[in-house]
Backbone as JSON Lines, residues from 0, in Angstrom:
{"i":0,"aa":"X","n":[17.96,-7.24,-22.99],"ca":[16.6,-7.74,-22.93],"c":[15.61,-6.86,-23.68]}
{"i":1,"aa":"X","n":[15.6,-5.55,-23.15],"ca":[14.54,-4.8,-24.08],"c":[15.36,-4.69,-25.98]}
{"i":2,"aa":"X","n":[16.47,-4.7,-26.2],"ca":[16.64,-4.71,-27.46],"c":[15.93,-6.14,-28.2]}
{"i":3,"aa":"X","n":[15.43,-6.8,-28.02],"ca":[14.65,-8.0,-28.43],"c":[13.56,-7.28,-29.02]}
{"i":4,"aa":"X","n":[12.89,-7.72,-30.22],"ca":[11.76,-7.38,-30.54],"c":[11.11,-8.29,-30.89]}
{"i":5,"aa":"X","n":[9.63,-9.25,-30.7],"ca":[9.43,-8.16,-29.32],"c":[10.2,-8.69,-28.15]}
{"i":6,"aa":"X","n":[10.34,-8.07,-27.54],"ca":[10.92,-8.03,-25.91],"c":[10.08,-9.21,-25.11]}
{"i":7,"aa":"X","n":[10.81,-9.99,-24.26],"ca":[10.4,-11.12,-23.46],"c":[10.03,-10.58,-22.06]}
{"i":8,"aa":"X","n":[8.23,-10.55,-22.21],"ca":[7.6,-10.04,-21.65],"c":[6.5,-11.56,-20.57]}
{"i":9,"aa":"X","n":[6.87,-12.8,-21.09],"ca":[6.19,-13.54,-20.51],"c":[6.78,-14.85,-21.26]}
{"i":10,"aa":"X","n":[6.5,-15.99,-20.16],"ca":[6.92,-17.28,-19.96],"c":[7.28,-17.94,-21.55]}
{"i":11,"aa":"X","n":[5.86,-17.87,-22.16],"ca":[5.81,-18.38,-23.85],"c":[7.35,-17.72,-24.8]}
{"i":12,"aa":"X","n":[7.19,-16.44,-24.35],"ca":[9.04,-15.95,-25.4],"c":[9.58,-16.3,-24.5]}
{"i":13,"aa":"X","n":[9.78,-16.71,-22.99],"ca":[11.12,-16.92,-22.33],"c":[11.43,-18.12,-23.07]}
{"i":14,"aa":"X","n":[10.51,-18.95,-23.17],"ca":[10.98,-20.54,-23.69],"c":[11.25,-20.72,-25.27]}
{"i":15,"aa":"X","n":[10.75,-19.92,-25.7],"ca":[10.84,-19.44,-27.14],"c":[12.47,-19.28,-27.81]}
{"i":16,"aa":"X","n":[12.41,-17.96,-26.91],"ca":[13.97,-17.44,-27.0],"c":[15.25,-18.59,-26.44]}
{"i":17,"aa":"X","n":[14.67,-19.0,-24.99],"ca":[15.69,-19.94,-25.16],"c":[16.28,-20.9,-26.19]}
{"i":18,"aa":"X","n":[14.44,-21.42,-26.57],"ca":[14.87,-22.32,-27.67],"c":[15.88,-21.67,-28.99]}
{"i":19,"aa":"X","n":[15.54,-20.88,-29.6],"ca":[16.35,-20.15,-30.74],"c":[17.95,-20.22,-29.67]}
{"i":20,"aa":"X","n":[18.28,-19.85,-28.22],"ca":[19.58,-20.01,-28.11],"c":[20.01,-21.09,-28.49]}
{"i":21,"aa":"X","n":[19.81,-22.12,-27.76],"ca":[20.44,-23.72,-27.55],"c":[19.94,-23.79,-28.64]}
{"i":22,"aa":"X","n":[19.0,-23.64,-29.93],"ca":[19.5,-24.4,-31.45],"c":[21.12,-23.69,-32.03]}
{"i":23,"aa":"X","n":[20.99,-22.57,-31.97],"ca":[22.05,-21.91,-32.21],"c":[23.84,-22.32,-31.84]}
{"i":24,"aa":"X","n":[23.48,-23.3,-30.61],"ca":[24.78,-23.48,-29.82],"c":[25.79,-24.89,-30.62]}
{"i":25,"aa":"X","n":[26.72,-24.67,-30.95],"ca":[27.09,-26.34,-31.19],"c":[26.82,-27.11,-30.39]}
{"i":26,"aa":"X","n":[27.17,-28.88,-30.8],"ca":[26.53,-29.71,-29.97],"c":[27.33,-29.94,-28.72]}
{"i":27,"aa":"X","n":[28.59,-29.58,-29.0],"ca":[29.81,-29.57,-27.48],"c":[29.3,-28.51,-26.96]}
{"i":28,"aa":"X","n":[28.91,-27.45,-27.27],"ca":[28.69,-26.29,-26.2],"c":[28.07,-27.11,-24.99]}
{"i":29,"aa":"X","n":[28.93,-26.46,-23.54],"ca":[28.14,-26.93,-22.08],"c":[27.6,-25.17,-21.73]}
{"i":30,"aa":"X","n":[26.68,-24.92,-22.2],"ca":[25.95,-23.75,-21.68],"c":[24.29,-23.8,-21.41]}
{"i":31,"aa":"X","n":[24.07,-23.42,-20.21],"ca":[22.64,-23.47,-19.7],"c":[22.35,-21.62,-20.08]}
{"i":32,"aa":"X","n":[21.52,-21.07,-20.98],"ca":[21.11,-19.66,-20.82],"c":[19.61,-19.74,-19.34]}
{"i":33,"aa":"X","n":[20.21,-18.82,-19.38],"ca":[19.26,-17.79,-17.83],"c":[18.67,-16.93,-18.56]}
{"i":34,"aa":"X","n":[16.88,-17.25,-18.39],"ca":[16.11,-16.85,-18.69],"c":[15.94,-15.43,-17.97]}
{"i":35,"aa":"X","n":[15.42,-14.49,-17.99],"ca":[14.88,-13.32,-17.39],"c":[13.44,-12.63,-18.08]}
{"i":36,"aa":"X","n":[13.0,-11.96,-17.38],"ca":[11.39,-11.47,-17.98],"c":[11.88,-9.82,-17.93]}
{"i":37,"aa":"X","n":[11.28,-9.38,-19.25],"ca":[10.97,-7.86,-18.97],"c":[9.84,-7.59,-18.38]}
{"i":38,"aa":"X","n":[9.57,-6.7,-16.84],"ca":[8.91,-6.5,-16.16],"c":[7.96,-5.1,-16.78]}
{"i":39,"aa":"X","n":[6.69,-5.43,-16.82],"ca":[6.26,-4.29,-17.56],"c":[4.82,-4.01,-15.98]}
{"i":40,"aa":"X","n":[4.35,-2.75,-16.84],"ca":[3.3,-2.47,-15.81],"c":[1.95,-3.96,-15.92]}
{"i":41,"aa":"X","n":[1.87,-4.73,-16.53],"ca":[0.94,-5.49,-17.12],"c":[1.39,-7.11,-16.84]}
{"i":42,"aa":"X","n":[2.55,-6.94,-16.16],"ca":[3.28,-8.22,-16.04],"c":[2.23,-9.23,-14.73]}
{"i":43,"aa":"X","n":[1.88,-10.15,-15.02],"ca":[1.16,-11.18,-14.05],"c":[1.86,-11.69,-13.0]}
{"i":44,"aa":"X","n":[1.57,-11.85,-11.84],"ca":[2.5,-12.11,-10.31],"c":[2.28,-13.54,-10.49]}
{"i":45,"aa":"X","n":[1.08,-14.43,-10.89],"ca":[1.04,-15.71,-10.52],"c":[2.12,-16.39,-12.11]}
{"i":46,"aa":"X","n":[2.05,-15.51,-12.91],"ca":[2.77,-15.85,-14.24],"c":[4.62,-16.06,-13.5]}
{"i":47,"aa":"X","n":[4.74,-15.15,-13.46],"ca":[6.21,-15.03,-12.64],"c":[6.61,-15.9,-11.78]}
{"i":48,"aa":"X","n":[5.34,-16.07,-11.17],"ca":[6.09,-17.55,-9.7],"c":[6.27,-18.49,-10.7]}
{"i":49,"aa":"X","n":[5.02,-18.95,-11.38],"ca":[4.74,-20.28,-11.75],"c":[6.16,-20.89,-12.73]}
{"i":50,"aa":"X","n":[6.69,-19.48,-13.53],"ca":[7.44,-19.52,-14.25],"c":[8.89,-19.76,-13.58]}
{"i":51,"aa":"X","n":[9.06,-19.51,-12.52],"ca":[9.94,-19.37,-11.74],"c":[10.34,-20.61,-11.09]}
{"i":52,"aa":"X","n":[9.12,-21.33,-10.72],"ca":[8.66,-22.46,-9.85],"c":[9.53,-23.33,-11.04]}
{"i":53,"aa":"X","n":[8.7,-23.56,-12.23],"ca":[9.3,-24.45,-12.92],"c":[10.79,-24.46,-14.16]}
{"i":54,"aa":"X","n":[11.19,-23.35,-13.66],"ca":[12.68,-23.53,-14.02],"c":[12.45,-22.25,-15.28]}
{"i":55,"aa":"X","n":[11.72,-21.69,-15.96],"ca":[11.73,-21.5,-17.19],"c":[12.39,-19.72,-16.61]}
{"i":56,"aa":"X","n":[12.06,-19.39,-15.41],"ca":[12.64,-17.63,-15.53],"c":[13.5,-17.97,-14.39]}
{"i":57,"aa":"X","n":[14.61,-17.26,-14.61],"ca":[15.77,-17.4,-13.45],"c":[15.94,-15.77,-12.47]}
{"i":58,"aa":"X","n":[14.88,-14.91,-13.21],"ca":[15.03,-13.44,-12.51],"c":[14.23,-12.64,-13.51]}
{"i":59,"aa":"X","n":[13.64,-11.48,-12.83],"ca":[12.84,-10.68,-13.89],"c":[13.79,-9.15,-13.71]}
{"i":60,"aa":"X","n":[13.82,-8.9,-14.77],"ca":[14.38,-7.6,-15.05],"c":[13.66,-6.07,-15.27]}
{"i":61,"aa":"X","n":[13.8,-5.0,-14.47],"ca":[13.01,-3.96,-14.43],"c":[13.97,-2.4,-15.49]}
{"i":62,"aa":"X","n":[13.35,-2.42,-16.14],"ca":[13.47,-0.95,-16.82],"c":[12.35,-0.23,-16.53]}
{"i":63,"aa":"X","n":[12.92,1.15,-16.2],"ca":[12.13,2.02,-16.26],"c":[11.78,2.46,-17.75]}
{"i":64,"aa":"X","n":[10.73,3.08,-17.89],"ca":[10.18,3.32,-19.15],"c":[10.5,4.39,-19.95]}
{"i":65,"aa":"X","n":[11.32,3.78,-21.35],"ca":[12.37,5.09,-22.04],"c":[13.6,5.32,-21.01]}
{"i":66,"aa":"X","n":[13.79,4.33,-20.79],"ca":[15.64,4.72,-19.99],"c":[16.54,4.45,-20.97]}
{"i":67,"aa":"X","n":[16.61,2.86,-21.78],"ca":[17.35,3.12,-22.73],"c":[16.27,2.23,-23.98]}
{"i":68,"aa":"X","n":[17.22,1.71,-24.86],"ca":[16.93,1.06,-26.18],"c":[15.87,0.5,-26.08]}
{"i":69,"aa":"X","n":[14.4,0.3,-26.95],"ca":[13.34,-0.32,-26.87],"c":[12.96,-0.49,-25.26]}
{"i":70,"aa":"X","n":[12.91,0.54,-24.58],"ca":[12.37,0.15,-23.64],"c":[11.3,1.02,-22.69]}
{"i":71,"aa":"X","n":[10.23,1.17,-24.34],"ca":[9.03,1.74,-24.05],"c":[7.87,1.1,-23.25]}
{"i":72,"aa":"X","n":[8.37,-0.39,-23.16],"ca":[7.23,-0.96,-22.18],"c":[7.69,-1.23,-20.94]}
{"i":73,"aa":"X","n":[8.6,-0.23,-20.62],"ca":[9.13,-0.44,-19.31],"c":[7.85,0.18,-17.92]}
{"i":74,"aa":"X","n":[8.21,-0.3,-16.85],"ca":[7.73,0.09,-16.03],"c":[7.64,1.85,-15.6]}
{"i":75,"aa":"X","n":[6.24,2.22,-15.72],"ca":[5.93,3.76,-15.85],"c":[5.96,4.03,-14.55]}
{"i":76,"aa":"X","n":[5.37,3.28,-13.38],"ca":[5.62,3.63,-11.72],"c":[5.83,2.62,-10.93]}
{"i":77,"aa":"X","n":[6.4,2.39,-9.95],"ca":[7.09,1.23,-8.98],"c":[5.31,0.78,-8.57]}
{"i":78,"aa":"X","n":[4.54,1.65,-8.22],"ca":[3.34,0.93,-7.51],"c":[2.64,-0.15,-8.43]}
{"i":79,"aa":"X","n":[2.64,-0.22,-10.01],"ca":[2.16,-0.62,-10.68],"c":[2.49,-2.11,-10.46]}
{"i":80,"aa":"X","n":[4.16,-2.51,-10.17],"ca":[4.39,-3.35,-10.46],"c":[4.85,-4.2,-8.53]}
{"i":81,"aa":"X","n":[4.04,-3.39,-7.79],"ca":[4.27,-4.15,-6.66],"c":[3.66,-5.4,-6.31]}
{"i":82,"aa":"X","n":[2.57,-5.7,-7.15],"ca":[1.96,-7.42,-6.78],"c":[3.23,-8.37,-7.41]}
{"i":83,"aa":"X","n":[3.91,-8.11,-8.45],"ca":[4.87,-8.67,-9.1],"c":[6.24,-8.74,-7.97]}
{"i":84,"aa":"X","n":[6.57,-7.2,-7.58],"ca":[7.76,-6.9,-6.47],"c":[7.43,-8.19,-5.33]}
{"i":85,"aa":"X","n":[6.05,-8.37,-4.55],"ca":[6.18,-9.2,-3.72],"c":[5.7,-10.23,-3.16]}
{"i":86,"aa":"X","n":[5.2,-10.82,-4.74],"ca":[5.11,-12.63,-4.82],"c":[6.39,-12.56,-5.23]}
{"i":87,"aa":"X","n":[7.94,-11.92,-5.99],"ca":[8.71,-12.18,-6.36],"c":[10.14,-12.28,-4.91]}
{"i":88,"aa":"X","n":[9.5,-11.46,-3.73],"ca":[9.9,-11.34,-2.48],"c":[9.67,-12.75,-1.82]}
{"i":89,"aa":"X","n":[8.68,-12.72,-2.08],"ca":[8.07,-14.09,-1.21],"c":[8.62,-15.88,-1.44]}
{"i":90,"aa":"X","n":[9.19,-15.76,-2.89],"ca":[9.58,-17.51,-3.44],"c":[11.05,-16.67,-3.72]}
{"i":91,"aa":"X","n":[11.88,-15.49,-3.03],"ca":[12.95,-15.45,-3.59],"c":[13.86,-15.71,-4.9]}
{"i":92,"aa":"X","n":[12.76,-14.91,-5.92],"ca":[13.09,-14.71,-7.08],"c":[13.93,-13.47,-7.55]}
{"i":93,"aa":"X","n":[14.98,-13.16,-7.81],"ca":[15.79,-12.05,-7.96],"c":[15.06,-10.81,-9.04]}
{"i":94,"aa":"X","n":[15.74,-9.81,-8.82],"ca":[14.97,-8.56,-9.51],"c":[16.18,-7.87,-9.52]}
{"i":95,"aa":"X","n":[16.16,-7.74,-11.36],"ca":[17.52,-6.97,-11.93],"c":[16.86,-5.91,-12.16]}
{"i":96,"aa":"X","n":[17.77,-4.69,-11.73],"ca":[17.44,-3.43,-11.57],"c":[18.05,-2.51,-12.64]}
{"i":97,"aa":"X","n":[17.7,-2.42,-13.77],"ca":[18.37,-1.02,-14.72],"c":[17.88,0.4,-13.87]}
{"i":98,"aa":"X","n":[19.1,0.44,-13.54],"ca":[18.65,2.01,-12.78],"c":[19.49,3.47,-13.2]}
{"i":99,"aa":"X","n":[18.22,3.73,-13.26],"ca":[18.22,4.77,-14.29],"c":[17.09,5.93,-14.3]}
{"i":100,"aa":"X","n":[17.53,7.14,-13.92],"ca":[16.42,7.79,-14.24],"c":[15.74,8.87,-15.59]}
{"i":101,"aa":"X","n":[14.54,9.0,-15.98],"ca":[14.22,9.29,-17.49],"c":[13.84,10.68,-17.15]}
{"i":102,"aa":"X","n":[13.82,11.42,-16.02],"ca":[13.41,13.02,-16.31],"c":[14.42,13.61,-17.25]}
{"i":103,"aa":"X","n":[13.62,14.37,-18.28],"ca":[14.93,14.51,-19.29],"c":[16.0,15.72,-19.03]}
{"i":104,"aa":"X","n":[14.93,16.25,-17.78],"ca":[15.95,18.02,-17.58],"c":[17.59,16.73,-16.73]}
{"i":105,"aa":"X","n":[17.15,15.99,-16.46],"ca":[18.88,15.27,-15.9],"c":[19.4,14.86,-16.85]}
{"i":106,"aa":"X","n":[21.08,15.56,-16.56],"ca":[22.24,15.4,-17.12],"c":[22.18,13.82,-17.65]}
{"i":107,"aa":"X","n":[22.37,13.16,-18.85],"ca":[22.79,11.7,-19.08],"c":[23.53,10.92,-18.38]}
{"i":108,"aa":"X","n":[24.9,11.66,-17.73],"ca":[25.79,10.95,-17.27],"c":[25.46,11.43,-15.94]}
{"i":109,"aa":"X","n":[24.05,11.93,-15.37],"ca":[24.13,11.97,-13.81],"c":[22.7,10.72,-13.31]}
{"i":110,"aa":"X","n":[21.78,10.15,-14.68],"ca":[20.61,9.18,-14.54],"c":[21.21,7.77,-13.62]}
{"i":111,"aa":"X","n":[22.03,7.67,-13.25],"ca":[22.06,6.79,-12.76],"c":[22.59,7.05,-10.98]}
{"i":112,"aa":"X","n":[22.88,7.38,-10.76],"ca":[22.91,8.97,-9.44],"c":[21.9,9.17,-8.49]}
{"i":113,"aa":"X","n":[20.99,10.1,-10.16],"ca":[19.83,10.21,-9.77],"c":[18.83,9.13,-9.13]}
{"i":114,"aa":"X","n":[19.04,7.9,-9.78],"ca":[18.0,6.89,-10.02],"c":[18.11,6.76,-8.3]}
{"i":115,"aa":"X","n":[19.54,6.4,-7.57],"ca":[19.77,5.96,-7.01],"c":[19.31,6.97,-5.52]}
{"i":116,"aa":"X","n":[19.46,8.07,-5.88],"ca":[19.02,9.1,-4.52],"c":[17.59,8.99,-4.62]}
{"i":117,"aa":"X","n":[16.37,9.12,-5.96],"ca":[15.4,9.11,-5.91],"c":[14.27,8.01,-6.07]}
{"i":118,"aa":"X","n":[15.18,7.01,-6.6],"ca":[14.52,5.88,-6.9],"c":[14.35,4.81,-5.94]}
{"i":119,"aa":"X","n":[15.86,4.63,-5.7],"ca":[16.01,3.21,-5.0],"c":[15.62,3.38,-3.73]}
{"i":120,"aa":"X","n":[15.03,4.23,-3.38],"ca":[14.63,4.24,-1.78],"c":[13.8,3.15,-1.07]}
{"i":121,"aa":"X","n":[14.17,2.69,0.04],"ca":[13.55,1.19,0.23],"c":[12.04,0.89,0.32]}
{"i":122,"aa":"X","n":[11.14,0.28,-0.32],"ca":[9.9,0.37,-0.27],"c":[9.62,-1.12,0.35]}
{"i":123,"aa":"X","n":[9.51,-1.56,1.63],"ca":[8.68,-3.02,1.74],"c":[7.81,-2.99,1.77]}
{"i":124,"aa":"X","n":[6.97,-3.6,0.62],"ca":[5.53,-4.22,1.2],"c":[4.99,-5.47,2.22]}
{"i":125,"aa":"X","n":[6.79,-6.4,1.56],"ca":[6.52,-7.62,2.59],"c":[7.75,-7.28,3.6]}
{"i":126,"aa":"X","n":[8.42,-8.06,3.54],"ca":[9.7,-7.43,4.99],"c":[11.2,-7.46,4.25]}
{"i":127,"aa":"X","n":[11.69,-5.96,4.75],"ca":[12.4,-5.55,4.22],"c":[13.77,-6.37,5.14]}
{"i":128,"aa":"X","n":[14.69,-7.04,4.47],"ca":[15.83,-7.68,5.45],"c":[16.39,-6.78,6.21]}
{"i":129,"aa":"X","n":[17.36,-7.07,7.35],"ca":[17.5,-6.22,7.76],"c":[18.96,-6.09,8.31]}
């Protein structure tokens, strides 16, 4: 997702990009592509439902910012993107997690470890399952 340039950051390239897939596909191909959004600090909560609502995003995807390839518009802090986290809680819209952490004093092959002792710690704003 972030190797896209630019990167599908909202509804207009989700439908965009799809389109460039399915021209691309032969006419026997039976394939539906699954849309996803790159979640940035700037990303709109009512954009996401609406998009969601009507078929065009199937899940939004979170990079942290500079974890890997083009993915400088990743999300810089979890609080930024909590109006997004939970209207996306609320209509049960999925949230793909690149986890990963970018402090650079950590080992490469320990960022994902890390992400997970320091990152993923459970934050509900709306209700956490249980």
């Amino acid at each position: 997702m972030p190797n896209l340039v630019p990167p599908v950051t909202d509804v207009a390239l989700a439908r965009a990009y799809r389109e460039r897939i399915l021209a691309a596909l032969p006419e026997s191909a039976d394939f539906t592509p699954l849309m996803t959004c790159y979640l940035t600090d700037k990303t709109d909560p009512a954009e996401v439902a609406r998009s969601h609502t009507e078929g065009v995003l199937a899940a939004v995807k979170l990079y942290p910012a500079h974890a890997t390839t083009h993915s400088a518009h990743g999300v810089t802090d979890i609080d930024r993107v909590m109006p997004v986290l939970e209207r996306m809680a609320m209509i049960g819209m999925p949230l793909l997690i690149h986890g990963e952490a970018t402090d650079p004093e950590i080992d490469i092959f320990d960022r994902e470890a890390v992400f997970i002792e320091r990152g993923a710690r459970p934050r509900c704003a709306v209700a956490c399952p249980k």
